[in-house]
Structure formats: C-alpha cells, structure tokens
PDB file of N, CA, C, O and CB in Angstrom:
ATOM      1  N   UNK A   1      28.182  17.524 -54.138  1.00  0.00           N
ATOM      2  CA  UNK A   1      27.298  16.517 -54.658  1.00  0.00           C
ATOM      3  C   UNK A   1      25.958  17.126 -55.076  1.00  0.00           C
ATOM      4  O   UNK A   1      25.239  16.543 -55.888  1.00  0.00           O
ATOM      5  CB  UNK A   1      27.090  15.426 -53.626  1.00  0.00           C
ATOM      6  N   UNK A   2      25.674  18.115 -54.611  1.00  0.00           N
ATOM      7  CA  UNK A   2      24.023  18.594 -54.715  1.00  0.00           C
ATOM      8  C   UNK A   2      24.810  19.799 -54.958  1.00  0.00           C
ATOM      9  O   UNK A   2      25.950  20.067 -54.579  1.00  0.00           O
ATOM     10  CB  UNK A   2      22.655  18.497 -53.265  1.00  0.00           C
ATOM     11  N   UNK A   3      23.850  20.587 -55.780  1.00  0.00           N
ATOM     12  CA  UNK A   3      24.443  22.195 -56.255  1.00  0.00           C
ATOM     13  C   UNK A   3      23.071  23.009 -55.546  1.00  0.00           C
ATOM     14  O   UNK A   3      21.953  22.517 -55.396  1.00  0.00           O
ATOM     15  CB  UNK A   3      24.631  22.533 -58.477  1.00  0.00           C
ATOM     16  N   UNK A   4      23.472  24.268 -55.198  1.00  0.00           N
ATOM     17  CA  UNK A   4      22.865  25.121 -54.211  1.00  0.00           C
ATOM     18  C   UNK A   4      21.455  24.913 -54.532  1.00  0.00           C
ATOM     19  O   UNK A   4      20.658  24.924 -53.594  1.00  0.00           O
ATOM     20  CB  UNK A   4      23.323  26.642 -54.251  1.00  0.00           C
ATOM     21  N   UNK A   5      21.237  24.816 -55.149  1.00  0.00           N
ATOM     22  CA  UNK A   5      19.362  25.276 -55.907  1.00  0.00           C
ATOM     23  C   UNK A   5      18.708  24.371 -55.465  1.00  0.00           C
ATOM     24  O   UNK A   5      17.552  24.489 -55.060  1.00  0.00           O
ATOM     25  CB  UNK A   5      18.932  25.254 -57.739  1.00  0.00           C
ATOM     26  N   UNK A   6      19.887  22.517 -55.498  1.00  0.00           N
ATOM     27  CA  UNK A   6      19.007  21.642 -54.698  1.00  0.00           C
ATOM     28  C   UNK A   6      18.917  21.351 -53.315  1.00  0.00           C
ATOM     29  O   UNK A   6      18.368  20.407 -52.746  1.00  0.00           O
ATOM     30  CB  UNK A   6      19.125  20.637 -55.094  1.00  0.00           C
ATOM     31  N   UNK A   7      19.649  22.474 -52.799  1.00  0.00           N
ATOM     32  CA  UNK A   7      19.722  22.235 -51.372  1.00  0.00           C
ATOM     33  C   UNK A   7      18.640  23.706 -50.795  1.00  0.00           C
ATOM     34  O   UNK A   7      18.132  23.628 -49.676  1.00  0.00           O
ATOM     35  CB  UNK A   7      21.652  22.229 -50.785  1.00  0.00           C
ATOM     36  N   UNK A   8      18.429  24.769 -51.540  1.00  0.00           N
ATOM     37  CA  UNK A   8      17.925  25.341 -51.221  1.00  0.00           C
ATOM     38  C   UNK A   8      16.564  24.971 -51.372  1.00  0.00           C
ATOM     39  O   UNK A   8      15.866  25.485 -50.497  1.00  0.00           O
ATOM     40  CB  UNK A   8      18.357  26.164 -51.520  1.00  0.00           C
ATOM     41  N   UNK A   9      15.726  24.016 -52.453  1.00  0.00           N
ATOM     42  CA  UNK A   9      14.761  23.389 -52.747  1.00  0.00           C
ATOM     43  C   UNK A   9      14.528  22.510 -51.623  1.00  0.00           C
ATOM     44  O   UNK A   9      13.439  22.727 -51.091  1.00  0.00           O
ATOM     45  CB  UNK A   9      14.900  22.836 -53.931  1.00  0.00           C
ATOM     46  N   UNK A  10      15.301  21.462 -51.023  1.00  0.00           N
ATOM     47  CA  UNK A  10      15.206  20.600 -50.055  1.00  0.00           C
ATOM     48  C   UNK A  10      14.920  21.339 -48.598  1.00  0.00           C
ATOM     49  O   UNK A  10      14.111  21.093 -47.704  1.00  0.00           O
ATOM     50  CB  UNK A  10      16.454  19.792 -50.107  1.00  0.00           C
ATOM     51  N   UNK A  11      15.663  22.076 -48.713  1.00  0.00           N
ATOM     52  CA  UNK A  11      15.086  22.892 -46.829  1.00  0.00           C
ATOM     53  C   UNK A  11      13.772  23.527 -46.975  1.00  0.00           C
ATOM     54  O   UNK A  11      12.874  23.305 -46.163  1.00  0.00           O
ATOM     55  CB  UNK A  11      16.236  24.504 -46.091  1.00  0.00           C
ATOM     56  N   UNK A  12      13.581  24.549 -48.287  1.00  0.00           N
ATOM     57  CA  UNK A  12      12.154  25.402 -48.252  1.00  0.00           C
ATOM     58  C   UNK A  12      11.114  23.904 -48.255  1.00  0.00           C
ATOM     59  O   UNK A  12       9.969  23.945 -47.804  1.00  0.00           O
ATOM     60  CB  UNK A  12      11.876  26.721 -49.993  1.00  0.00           C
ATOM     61  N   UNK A  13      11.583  22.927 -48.697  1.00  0.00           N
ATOM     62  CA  UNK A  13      10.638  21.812 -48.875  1.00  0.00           C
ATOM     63  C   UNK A  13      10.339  21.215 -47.405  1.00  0.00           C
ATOM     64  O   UNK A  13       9.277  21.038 -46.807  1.00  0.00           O
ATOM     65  CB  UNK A  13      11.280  20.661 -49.906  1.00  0.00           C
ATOM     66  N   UNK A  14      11.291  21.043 -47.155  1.00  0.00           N
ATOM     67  CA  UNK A  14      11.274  20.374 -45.896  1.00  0.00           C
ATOM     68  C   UNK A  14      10.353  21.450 -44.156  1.00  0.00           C
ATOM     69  O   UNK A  14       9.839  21.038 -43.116  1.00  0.00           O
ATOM     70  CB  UNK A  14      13.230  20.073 -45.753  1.00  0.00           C
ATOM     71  N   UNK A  15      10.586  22.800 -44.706  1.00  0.00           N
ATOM     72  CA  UNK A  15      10.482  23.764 -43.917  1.00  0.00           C
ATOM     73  C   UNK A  15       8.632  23.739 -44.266  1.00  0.00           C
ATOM     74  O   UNK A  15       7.851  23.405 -43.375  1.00  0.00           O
ATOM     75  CB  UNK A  15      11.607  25.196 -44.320  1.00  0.00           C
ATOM     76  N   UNK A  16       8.177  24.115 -45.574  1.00  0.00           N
ATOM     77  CA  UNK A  16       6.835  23.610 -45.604  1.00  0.00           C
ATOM     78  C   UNK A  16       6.257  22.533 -45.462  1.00  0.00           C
ATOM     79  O   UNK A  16       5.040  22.395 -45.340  1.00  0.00           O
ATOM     80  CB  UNK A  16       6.447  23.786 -46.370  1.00  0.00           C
ATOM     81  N   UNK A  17       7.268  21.474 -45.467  1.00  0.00           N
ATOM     82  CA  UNK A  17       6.067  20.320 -45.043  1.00  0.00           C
ATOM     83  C   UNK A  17       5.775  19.962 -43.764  1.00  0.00           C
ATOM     84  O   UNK A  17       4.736  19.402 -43.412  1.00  0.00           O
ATOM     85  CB  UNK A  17       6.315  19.036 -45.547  1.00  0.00           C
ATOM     86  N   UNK A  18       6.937  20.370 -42.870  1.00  0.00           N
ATOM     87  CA  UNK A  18       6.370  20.675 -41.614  1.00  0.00           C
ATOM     88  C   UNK A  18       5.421  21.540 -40.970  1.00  0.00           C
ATOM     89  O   UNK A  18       4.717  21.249 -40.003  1.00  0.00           O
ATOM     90  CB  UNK A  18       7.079  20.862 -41.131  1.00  0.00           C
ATOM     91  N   UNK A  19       5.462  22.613 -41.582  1.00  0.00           N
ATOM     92  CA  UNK A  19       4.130  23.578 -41.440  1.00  0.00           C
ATOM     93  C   UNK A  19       2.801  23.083 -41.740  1.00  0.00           C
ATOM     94  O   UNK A  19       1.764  23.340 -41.128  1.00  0.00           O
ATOM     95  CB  UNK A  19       4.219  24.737 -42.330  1.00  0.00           C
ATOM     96  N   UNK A  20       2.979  22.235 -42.902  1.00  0.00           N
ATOM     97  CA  UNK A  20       1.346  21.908 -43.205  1.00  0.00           C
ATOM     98  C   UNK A  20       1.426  20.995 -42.531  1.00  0.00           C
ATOM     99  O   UNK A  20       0.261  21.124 -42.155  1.00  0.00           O
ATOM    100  CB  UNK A  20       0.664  21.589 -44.624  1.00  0.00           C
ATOM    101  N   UNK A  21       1.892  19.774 -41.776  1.00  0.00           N
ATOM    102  CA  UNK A  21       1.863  18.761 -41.067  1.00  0.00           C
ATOM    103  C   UNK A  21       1.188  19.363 -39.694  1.00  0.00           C
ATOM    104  O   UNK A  21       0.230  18.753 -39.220  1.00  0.00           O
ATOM    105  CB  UNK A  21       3.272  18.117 -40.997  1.00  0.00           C
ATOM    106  N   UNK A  22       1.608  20.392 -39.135  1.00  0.00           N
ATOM    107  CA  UNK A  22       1.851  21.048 -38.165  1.00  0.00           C
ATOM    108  C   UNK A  22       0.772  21.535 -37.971  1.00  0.00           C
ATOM    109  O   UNK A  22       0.379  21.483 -36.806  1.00  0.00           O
ATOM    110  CB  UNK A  22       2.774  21.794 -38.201  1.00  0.00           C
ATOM    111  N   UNK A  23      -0.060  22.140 -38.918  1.00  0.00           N
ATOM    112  CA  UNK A  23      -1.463  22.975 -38.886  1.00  0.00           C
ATOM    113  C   UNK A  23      -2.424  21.805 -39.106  1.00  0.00           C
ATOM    114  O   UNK A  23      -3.531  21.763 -38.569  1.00  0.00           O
ATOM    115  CB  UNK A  23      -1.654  24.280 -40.175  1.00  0.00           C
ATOM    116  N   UNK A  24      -1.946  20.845 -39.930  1.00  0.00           N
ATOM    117  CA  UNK A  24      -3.082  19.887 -39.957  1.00  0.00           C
ATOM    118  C   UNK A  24      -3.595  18.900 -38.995  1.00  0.00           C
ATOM    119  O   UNK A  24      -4.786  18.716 -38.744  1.00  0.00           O
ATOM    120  CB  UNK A  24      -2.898  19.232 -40.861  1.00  0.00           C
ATOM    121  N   UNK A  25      -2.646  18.311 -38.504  1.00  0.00           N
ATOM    122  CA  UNK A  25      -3.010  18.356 -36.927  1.00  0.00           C
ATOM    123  C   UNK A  25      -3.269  18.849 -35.923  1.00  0.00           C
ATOM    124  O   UNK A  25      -3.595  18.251 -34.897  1.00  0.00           O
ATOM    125  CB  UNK A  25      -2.649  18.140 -36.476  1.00  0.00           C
ATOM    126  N   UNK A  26      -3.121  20.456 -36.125  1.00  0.00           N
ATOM    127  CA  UNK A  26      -4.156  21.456 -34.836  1.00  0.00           C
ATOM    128  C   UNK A  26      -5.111  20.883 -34.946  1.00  0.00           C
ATOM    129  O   UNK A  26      -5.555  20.295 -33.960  1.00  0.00           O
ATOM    130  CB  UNK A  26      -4.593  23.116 -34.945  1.00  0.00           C
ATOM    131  N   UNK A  27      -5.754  20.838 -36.119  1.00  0.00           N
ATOM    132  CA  UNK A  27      -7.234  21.194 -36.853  1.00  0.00           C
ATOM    133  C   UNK A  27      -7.888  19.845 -36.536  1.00  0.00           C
ATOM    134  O   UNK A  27      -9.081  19.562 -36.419  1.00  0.00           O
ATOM    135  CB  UNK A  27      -7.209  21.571 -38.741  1.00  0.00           C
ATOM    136  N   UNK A  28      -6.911  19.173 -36.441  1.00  0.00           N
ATOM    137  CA  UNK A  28      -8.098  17.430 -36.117  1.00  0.00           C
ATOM    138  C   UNK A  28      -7.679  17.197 -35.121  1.00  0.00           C
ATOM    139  O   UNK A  28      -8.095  16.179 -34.569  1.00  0.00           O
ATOM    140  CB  UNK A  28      -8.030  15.799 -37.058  1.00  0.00           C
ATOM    141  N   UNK A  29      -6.556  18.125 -34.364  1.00  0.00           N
ATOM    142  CA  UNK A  29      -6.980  17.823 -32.399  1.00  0.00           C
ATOM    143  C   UNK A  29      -7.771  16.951 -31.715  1.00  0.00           C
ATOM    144  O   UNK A  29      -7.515  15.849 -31.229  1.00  0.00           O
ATOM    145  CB  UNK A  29      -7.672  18.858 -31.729  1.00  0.00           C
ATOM    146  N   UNK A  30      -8.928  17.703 -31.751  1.00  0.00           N
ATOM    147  CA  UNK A  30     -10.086  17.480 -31.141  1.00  0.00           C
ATOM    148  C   UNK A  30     -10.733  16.145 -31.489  1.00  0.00           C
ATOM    149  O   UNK A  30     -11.450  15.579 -30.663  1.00  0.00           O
ATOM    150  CB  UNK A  30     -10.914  18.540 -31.425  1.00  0.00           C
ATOM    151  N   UNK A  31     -10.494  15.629 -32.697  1.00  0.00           N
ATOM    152  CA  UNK A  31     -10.637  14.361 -33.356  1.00  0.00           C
ATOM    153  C   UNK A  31      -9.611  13.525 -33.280  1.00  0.00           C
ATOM    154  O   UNK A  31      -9.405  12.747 -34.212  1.00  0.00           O
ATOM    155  CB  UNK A  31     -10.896  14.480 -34.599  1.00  0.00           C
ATOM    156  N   UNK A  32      -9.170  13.536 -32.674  1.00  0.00           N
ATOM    157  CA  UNK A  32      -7.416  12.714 -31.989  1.00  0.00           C
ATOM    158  C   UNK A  32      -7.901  12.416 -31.117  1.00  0.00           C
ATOM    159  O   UNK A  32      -8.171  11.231 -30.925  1.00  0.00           O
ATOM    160  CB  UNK A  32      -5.858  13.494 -31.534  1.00  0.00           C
ATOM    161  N   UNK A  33      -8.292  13.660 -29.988  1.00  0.00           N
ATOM    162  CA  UNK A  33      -8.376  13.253 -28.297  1.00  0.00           C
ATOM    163  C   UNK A  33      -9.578  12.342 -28.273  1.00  0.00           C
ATOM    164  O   UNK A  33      -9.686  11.580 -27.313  1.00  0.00           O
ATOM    165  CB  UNK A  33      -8.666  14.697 -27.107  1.00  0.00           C
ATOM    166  N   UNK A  34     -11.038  12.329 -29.786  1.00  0.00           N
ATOM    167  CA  UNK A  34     -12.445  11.208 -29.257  1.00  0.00           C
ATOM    168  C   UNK A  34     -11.712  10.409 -29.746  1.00  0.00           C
ATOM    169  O   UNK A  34     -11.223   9.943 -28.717  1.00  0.00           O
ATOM    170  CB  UNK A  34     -14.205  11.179 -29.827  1.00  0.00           C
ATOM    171  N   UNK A  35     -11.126   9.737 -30.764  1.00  0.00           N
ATOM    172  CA  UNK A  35     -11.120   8.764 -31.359  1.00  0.00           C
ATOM    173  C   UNK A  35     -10.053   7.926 -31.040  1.00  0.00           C
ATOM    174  O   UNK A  35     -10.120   6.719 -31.274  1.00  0.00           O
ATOM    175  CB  UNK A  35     -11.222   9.034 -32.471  1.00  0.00           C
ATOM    176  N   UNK A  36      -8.732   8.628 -30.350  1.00  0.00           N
ATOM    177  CA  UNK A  36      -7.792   8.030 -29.995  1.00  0.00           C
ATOM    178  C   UNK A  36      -6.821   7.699 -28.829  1.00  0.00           C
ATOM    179  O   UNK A  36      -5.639   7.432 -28.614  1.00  0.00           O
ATOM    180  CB  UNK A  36      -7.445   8.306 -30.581  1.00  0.00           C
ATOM    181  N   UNK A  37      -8.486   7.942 -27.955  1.00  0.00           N
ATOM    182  CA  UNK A  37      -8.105   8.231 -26.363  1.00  0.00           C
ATOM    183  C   UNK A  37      -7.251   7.088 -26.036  1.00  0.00           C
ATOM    184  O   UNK A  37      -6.230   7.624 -25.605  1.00  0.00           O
ATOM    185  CB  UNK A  37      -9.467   8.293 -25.237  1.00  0.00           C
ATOM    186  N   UNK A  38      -7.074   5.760 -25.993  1.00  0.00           N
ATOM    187  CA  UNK A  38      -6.474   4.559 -25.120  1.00  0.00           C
ATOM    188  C   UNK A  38      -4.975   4.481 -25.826  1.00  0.00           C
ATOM    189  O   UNK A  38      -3.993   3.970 -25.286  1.00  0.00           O
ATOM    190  CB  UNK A  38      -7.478   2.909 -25.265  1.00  0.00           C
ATOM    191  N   UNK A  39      -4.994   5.056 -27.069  1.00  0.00           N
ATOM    192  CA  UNK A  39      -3.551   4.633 -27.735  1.00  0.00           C
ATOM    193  C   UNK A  39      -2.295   4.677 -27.352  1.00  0.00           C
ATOM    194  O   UNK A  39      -1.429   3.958 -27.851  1.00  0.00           O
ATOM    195  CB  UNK A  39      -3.334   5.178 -28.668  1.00  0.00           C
ATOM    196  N   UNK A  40      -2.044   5.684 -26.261  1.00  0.00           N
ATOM    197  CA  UNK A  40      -0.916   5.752 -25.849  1.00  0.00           C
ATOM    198  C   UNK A  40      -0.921   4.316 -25.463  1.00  0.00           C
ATOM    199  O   UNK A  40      -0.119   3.657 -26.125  1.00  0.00           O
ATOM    200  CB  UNK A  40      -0.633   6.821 -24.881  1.00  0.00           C
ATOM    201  N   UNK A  41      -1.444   3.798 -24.780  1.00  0.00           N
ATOM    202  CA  UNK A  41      -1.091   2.414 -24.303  1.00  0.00           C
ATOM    203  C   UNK A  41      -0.636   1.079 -24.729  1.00  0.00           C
ATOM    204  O   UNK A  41      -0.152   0.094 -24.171  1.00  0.00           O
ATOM    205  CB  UNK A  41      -1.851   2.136 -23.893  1.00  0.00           C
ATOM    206  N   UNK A  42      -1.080   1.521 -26.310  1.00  0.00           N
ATOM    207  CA  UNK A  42      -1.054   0.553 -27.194  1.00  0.00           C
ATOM    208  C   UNK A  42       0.646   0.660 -27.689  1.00  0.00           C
ATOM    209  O   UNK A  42       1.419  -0.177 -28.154  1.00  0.00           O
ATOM    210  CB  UNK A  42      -2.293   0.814 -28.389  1.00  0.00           C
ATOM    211  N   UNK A  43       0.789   2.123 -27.337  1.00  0.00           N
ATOM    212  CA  UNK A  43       2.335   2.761 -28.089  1.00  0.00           C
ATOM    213  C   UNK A  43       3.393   2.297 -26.679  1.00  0.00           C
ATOM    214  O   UNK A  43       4.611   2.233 -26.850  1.00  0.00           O
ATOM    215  CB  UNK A  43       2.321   5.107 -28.468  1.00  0.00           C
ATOM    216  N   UNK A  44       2.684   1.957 -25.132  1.00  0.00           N
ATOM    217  CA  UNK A  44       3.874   1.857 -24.493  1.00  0.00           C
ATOM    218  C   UNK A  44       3.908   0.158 -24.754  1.00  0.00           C
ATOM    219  O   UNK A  44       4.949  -0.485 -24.886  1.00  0.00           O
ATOM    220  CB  UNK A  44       3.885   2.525 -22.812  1.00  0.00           C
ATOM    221  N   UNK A  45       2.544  -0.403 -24.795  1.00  0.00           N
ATOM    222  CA  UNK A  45       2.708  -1.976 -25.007  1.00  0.00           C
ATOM    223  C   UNK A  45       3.952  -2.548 -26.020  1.00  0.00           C
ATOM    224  O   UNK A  45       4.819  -3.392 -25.797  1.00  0.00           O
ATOM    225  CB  UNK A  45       1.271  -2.504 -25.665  1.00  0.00           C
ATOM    226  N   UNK A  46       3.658  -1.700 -27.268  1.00  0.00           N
ATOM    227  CA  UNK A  46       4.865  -2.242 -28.242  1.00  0.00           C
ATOM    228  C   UNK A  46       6.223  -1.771 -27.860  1.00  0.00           C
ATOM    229  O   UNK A  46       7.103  -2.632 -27.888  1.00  0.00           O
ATOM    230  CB  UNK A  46       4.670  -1.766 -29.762  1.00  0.00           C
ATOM    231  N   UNK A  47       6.582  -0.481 -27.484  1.00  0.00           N
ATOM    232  CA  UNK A  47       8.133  -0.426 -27.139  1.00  0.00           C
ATOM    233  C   UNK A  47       8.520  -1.039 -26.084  1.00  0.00           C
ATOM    234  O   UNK A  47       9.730  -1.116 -25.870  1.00  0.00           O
ATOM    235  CB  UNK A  47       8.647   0.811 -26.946  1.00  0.00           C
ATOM    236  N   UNK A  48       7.435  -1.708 -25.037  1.00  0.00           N
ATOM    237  CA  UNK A  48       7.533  -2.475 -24.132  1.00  0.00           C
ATOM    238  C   UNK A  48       8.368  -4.128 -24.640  1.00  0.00           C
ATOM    239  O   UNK A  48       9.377  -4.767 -24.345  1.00  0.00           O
ATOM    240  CB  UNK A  48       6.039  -2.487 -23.621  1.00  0.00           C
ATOM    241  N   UNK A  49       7.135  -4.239 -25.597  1.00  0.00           N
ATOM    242  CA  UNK A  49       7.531  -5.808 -26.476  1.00  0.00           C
ATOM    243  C   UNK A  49       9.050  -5.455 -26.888  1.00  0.00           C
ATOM    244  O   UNK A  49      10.037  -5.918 -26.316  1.00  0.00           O
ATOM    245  CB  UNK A  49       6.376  -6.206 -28.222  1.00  0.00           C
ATOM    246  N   UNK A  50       9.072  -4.646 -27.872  1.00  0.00           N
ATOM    247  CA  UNK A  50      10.319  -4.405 -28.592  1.00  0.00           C
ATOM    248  C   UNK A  50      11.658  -4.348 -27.730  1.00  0.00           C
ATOM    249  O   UNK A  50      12.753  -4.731 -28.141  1.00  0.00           O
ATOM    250  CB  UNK A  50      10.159  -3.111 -29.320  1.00  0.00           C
ATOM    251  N   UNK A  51      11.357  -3.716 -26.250  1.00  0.00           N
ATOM    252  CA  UNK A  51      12.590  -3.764 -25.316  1.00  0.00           C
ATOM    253  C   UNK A  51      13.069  -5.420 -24.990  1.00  0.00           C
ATOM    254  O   UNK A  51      14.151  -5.963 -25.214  1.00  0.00           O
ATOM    255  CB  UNK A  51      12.140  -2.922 -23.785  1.00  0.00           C
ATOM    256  N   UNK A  52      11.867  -5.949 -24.403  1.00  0.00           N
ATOM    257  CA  UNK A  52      11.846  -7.157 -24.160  1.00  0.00           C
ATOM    258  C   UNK A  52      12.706  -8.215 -25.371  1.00  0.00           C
ATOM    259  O   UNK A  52      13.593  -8.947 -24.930  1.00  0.00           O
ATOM    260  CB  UNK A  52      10.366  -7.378 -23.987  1.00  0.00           C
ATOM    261  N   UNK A  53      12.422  -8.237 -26.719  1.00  0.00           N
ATOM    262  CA  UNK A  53      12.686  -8.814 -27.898  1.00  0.00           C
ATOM    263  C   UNK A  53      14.304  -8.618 -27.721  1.00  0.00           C
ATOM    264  O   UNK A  53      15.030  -9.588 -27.936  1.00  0.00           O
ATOM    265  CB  UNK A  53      11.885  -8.108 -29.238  1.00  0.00           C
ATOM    266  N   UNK A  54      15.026  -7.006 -27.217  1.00  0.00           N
ATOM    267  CA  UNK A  54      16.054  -6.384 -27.586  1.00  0.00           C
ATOM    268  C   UNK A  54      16.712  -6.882 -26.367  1.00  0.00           C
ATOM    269  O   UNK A  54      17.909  -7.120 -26.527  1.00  0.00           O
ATOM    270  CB  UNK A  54      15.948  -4.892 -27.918  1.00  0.00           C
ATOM    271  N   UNK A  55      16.206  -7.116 -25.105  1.00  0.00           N
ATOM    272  CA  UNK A  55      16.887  -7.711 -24.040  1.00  0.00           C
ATOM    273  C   UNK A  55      17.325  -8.872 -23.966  1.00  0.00           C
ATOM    274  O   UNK A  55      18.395  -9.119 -23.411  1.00  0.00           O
ATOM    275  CB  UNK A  55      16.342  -7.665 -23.166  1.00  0.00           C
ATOM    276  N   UNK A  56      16.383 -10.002 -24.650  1.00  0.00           N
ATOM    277  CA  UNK A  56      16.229 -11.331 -24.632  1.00  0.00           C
ATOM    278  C   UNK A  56      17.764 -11.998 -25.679  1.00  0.00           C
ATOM    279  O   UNK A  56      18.672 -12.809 -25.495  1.00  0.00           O
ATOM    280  CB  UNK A  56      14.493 -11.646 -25.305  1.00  0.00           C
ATOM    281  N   UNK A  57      17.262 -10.958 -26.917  1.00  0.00           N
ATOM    282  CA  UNK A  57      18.804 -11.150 -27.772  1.00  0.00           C
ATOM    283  C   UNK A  57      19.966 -10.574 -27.102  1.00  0.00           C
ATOM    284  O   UNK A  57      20.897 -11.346 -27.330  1.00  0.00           O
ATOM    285  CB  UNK A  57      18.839 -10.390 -29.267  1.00  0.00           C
ATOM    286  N   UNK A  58      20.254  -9.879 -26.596  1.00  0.00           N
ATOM    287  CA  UNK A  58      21.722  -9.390 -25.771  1.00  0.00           C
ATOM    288  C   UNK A  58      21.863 -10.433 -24.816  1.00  0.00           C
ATOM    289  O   UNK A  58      22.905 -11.090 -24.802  1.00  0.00           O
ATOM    290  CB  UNK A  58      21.707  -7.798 -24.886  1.00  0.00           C
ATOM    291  N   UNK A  59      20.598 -10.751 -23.718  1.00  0.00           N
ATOM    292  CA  UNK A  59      21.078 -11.511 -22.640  1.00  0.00           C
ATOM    293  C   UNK A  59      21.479 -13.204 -23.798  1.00  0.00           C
ATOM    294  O   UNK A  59      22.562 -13.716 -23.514  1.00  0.00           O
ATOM    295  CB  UNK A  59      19.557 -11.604 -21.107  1.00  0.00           C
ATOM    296  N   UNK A  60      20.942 -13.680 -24.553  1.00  0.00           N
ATOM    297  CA  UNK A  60      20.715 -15.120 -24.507  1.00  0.00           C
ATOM    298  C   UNK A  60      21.968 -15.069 -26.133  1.00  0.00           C
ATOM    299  O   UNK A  60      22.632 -16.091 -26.305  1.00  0.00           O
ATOM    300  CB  UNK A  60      18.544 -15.785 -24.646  1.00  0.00           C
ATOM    301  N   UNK A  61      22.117 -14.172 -26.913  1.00  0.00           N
ATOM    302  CA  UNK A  61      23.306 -13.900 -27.632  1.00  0.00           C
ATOM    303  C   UNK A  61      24.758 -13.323 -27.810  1.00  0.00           C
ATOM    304  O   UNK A  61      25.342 -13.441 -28.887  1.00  0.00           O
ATOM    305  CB  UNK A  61      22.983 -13.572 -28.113  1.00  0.00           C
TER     306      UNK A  61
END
C-alpha cells in the first residue's frame, strides 16, 4: 500500500518529531514545575470522573 520512500519518510518523520518534542520540553521544565504545580490533580480528578461515567454504564447497562 505505501512504497518504501513513504515509509521511510514516515519513521525519519516520526523519529524527529519526537526529538524536538523531547528537547522542547527539557527547556520549559522549569516552567512546567511554576506554572503547573496542582495539575496532576486535575488529571487524576478527570480519569476519576471518566471511570465513574464507565462504571455507572456497565453496572446500570
């Protein structure tokens, strides 16, 4: 379905965009940990909700 050139295009692609993803978030670290200190909490609140949502339909469907 895909001929080599586009599969070799898709991995080197895929292989750099993780790198720059990767370095660009070293670099604003430090601007993660002031600005986004409480968030984890916010991230267990929703998969919290979302379990709940996912329980409620199995038990009551």
């Amino acid at each position: 379905m895909f001929t080599t050139g586009q599969w070799t295009f898709g991995i080197l692609f895929a292989i750099a965009f993780i790198v720059i993803i990767f370095f660009a978030y070293r670099r604003d670290l430090k601007l993660h940990r002031r600005y986004y200190k409480g968030s984890v909490w916010v991230l267990i609140a929703f998969i919290a909700f979302i379990a709940m949502i996912a329980t409620i339909k199995f038990v009551f469907v």
